[in-house]
N, C-alpha and C positions, 0 to 999 in steps of 0.2 A: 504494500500500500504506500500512498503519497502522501504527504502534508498537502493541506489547498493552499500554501504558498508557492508550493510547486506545480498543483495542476494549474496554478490561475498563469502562471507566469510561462508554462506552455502555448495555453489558450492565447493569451496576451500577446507573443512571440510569432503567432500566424496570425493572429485575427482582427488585434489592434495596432494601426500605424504607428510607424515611430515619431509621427509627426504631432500625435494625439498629444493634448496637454494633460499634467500629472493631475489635474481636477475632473476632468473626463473619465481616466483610468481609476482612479479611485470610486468614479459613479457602478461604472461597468464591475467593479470588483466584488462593491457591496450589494449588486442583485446577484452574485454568483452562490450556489451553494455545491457543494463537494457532496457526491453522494459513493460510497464502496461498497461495492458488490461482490459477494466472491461465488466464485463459479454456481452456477444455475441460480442465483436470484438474481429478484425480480422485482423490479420499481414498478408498482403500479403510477397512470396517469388517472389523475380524480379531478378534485376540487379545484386544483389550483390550476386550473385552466390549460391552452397551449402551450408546451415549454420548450424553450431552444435546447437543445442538447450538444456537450462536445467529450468529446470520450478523450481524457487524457491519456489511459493506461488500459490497455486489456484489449477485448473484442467482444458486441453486443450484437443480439440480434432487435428487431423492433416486429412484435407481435400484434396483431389487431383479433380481439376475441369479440365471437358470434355468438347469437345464441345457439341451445343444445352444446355448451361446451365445444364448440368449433373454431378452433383457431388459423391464421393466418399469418407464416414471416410475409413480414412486409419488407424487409431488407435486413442485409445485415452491415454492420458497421467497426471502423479498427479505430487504434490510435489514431488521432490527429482530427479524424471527420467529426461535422458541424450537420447536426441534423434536426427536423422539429418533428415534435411528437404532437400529434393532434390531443386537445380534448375530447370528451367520448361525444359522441355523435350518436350514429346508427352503430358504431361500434363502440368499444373500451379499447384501450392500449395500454402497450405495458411493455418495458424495455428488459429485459432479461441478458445476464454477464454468461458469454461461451466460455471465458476464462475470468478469472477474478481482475475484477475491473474498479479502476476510478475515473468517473464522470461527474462534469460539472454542469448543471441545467439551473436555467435563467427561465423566468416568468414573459413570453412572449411579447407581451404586450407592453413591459416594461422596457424591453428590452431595445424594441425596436422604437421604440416613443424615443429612448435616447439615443439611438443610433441613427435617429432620420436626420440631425446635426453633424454629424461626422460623415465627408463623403469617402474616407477610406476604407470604416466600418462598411456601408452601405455597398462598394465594390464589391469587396469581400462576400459580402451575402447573393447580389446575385451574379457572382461567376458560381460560388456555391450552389446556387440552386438552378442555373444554368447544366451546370455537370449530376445533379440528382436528377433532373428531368430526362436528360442522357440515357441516363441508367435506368430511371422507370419506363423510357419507351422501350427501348432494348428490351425488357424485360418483357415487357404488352406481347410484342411481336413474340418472343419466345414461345409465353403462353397459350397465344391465339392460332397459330400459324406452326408452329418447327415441331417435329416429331421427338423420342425422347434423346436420339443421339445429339440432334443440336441443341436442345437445351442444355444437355450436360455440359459441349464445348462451348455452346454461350458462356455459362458460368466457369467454366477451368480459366477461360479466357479474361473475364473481367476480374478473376481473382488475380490473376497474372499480372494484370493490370495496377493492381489496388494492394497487393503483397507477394507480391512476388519476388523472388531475386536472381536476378541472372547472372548466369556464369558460364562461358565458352559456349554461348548461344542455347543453353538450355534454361529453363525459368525451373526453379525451387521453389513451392507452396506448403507450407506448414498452417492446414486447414485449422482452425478453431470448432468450427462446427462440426457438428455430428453427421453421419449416414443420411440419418431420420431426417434431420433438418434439411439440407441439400434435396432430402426426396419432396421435401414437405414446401420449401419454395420452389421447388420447378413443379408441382403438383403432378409427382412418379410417388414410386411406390418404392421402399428402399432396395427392393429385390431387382427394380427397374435401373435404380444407379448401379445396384454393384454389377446385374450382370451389362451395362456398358462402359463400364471403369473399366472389367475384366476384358471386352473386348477391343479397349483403346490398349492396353494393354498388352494384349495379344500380338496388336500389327504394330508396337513401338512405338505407337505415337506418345505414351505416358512410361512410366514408373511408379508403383507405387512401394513405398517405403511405410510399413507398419499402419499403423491407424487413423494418421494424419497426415504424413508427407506424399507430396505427389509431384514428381519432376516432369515438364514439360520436355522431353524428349527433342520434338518437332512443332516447334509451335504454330509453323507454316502450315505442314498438313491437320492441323488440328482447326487450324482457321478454316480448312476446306472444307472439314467437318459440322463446319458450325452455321451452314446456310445461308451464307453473305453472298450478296450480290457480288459478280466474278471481279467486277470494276472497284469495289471497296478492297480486295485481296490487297 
């Protein structure tokens, strides 16, 4: 775990300019609150409305719960990422640690009241929410459209993207999440991942390594794999 003199001064570090005055940063600091999670809990979203979210430490998932007990990842999220959690709606939400996690979440309304004065804050947010919209169409298209082998490379692909490490053109993924969960956002069935894991596997395009790691072998034929139009390749 962190001190929230540490997670704020992460957050601070990417999300607040260096131009900002020490009166601002100090406003910004005293709506933050530190919240630690350790592996599988889970914040519920209530009362206190909308909340900005920035996960200093760990990796969360963001769950939207139906009725009959029916839930929905709605993404998941690593160190460094800024995301909002709605207040419940037609749904409830509720953020849950894949690993033991410290996150800092801000009261939306407040948040953004003071950040509509700062246009470096205000950047920030929507190149941020330029790049989460990205990734929820991506995602639409997956759902509506791509069978289960491209979903699976959709998502090998955006992990790669978002945590990956590269080395002599191969990408390293050390998953956070579970089987279930990967089955449970591309809506497969976990028997549907592993047996396409084991068949990317088979023709080289992956590695997998124990429970969690998974090396991108060929990232190129995996792109192939993945339904993109031949002109985005």
């Amino acid at each position: 775990m962190i001190t929230f003199a540490q997670a704020f001064e992460l957050f601070a570090c990417q999300v607040l300019p260096a131009s900002l005055t020490d009166a601002a940063h100090l406003r910004f600091r005293s709506l933050a609150i530190l919240r630690q999670l350790v592996h599988d809990a889970s914040l519920e979203i209530g009362e206190d409305g909308q909340q900005i979210v920035y996960v200093a430490r760990g990796a969360t998932k963001l769950v939207a719960h139906a009725s009959q007990s029916r839930d929905q990842i709605v993404a998941f999220h690593f160190a460094g990422d800024v995301f909002t959690v709605p207040e419940p709606d037609n749904y409830s939400y509720s953020v849950s640690a894949l690993r033991d996690s410290d996150i800092l979440t801000f009261a939306s309304t407040d948040f953004l009241a003071l950040a509509a004065g700062e246009a470096g804050v205000l950047q920030y947010l929507l190149e941020n929410t330029t790049l989460s919209l990205r990734r929820c169409r991506e995602k639409t298209i997956a759902l509506g459209r791509k069978n289960a082998r491209e979903r699976l490379a959709v998502f090998l692909l955006a992990m790669a993207e978002r945590i990956g490490v590269e080395q002599d053109g191969r990408v390293g993924l050390d998953l956070p999440m579970s089987r279930r969960d990967i089955a449970e956002s591309l809506g497969l069935t976990i028997e549907t991942v592993s047996r396409q894991l084991t068949k990317l596997r088979d023709e080289r395009v992956i590695e997998t390594l124990g429970r969690s790691g998974i090396v991108l072998l060929k990232p190129s034929l995996l792109r192939g794999r993945a339904g993109f139009m031949r002109e985005a390749a």
